[in-house]
C-alpha positions as CSV (number, residue, x, y, z in Angstrom):
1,X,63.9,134.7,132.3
2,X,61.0,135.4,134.8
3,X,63.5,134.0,137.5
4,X,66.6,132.2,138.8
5,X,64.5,129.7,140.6
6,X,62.2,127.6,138.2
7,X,60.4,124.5,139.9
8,X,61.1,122.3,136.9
9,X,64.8,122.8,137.9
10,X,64.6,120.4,140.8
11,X,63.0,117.3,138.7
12,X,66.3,118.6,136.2
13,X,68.2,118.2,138.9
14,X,67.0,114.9,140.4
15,X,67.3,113.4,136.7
16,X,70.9,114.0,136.7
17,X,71.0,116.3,134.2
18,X,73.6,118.2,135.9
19,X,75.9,115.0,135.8
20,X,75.8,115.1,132.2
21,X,79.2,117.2,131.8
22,X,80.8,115.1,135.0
23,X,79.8,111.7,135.3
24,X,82.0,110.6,137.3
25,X,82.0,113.1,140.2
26,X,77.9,112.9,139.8
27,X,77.8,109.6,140.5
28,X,80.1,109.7,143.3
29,X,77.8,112.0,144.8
30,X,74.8,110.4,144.4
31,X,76.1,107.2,145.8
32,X,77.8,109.6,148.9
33,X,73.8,111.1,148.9
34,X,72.1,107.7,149.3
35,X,74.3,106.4,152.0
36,X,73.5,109.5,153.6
37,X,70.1,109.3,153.3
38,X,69.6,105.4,154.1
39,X,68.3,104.1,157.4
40,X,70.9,104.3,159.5
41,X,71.3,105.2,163.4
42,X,68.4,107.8,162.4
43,X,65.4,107.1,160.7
44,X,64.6,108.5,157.2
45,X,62.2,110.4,158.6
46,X,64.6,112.2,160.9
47,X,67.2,112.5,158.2
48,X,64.4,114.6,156.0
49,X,63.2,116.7,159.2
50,X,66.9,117.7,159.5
51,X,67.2,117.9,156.1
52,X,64.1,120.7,155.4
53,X,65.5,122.2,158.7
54,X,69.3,122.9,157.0
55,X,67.2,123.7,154.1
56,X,65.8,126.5,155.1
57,X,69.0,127.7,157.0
58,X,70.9,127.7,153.5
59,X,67.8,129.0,152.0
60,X,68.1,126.7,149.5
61,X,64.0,126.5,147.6
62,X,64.7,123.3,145.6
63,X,66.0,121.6,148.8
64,X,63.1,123.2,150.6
65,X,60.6,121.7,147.9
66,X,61.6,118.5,148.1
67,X,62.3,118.2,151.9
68,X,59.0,119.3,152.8
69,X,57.5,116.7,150.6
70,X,59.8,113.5,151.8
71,X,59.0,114.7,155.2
72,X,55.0,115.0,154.6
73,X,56.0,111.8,152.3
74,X,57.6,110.0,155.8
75,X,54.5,111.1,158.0
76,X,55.5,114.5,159.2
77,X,52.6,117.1,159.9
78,X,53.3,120.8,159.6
79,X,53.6,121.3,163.2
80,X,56.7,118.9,163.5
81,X,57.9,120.6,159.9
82,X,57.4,124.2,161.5
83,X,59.2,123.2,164.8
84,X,62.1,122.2,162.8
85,X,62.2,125.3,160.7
86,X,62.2,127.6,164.0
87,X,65.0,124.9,165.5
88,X,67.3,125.3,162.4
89,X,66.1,129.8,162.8
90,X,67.0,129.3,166.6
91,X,70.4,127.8,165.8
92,X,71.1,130.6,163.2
93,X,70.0,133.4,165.1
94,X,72.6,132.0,168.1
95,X,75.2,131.7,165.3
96,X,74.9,135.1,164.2
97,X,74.9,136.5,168.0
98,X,77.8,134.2,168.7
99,X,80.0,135.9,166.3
100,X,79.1,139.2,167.8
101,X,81.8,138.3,170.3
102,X,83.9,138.9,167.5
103,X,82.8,142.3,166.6
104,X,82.7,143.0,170.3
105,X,86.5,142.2,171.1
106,X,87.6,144.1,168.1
107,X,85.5,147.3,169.7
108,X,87.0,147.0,173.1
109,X,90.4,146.3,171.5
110,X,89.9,150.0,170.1
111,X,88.4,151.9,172.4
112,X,90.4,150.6,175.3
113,X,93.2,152.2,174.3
């Protein structure tokens, strides 16, 4: 195997091949996944910018190949797909400095003894 990640996965994925073994649970999903996705309070267009955003956050490249085509699909241009890519690298970035707290209160426990 050349690598974990093959594109033909996703269209393997989207067919519901990995269903086949779980039926049940796949369709729950799927109807779960298209009530989630449906026009709602937010657009669909919304849904897939914050959709390729959380993609790239998870780093997840299936999720990030079809994201970044629903939202080119829904009208996006690569400046609004980029701004949500740094938005969702801005909100990790502050996540990962926001548990520095934690590292830091275990320091100062220890060296204010």
């Amino acid at each position: 195997m050349e690598s974990y990640l093959n594109k033909e996965d996703l269209a393997k994925f989207n067919a519901g091949i990995i269903g086949e073994d779980a039926g049940e649970m796949w369709d729950k999903f799927m109807e779960y996944y298209g009530t989630v996705f449906a026009e709602g309070a937010l657009t669909t267009r919304e849904k897939s910018l914050i959709a390729l955003a959380v993609a790239h956050t998870v780093q997840c490249p299936y999720c990030i190949d079809a994201y970044t085509n629903a939202s080119l699909g829904h009208g996006c241009d690569q400046d609004q797909i980029m701004e949500a890519i740094h938005v969702s690298a801005a909100i990790k970035a502050g996540a990962t400095l926001a548990f520095g707290v934690q590292s830091k209160n275990i320091s100062d426990s220890l060296t204010m003894k």
